[in-house]
C-alpha positions in Angstrom: -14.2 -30.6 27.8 -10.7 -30.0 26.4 -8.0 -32.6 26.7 -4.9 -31.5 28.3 -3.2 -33.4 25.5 -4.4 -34.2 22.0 -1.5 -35.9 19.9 -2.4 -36.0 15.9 -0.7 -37.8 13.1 -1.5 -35.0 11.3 -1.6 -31.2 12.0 -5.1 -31.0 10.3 -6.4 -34.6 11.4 -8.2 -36.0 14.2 -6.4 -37.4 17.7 -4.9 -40.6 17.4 -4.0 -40.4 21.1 -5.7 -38.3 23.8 -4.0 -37.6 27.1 -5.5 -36.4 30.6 -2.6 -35.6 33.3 -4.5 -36.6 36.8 -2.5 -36.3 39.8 -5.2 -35.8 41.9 -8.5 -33.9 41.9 -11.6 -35.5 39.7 -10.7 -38.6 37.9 -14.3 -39.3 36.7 -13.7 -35.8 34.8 -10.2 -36.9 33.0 -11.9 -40.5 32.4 -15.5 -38.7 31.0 -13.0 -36.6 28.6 -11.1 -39.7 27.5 -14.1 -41.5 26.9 -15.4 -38.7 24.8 -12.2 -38.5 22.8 -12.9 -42.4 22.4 -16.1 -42.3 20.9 -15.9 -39.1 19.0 -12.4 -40.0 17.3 -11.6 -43.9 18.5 -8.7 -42.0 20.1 -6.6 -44.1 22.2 -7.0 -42.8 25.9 -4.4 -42.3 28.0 -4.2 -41.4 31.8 -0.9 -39.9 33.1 -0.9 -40.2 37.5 0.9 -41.0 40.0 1.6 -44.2 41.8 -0.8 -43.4 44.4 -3.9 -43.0 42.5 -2.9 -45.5 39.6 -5.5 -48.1 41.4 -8.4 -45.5 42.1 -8.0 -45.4 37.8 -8.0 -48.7 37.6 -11.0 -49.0 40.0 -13.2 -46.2 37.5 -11.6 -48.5 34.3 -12.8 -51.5 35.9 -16.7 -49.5 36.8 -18.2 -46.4 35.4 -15.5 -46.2 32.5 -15.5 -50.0 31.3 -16.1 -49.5 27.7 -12.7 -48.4 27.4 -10.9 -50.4 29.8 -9.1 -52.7 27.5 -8.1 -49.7 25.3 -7.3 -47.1 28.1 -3.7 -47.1 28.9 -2.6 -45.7 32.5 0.6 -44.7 32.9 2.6 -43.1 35.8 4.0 -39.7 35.4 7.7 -40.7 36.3 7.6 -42.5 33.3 6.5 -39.6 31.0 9.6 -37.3 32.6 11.9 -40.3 31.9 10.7 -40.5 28.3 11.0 -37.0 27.8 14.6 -36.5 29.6 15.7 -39.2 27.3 14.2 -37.7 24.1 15.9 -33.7 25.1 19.4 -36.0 25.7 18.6 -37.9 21.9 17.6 -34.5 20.1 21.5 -32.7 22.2 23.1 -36.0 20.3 21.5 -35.6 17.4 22.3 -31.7 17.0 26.3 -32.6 18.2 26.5 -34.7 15.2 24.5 -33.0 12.6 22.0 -35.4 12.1 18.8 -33.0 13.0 20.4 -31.0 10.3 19.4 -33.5 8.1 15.6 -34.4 7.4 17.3 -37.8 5.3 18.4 -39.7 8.8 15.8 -38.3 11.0 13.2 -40.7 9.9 
């Protein structure tokens, strides 16, 4: 049962987030592994999908998988490409004006 994303605070802590990426096969699998991460670390679950199978989520969230429902987040892949086009556009910036360079005004 391995997560396809685990995202730590910490290189040597636990998951603060836990991601599944499910655009189409077995939900209940993703769900079961995000549950897991849930109660094994209080992770916060998060499903990646598309638009198409963001209400057969919803519909597991809402049934088999209610425990975490108010803590499960679902959100649609297009949005996860956005965020990371946006972030490779902020780290070109950053480089152009020196300010990856230096750790001071990255944080």
């Amino acid at each position: 049962m391995r997560l396809d994303v685990a995202w730590k605070r910490i290189k040597t802590g636990i998951p603060s987030h836990a991601f599944e990426v499910q655009i189409g096969g077995d939900f209940f699998e993703a769900l079961s592994k995000l549950k897991h991460a849930w109660d094994k670390w209080n992770s916060t679950p998060i499903l990646v999908t598309t638009e198409e199978y963001e209400e057969k989520a919803r519909l597991l969230l809402e049934g088999s998988f209610h425990e975490i429902q108010k803590v499960a987040k679902i959100v649609n892949i297009s949005r996860i490409v956005e965020l990371h086009q946006l972030q490779r556009e902020a780290h070109k910036v950053k480089t152009e004006t020196g300010i990856s360079n230096n750790p001071a005004l990255t944080e």
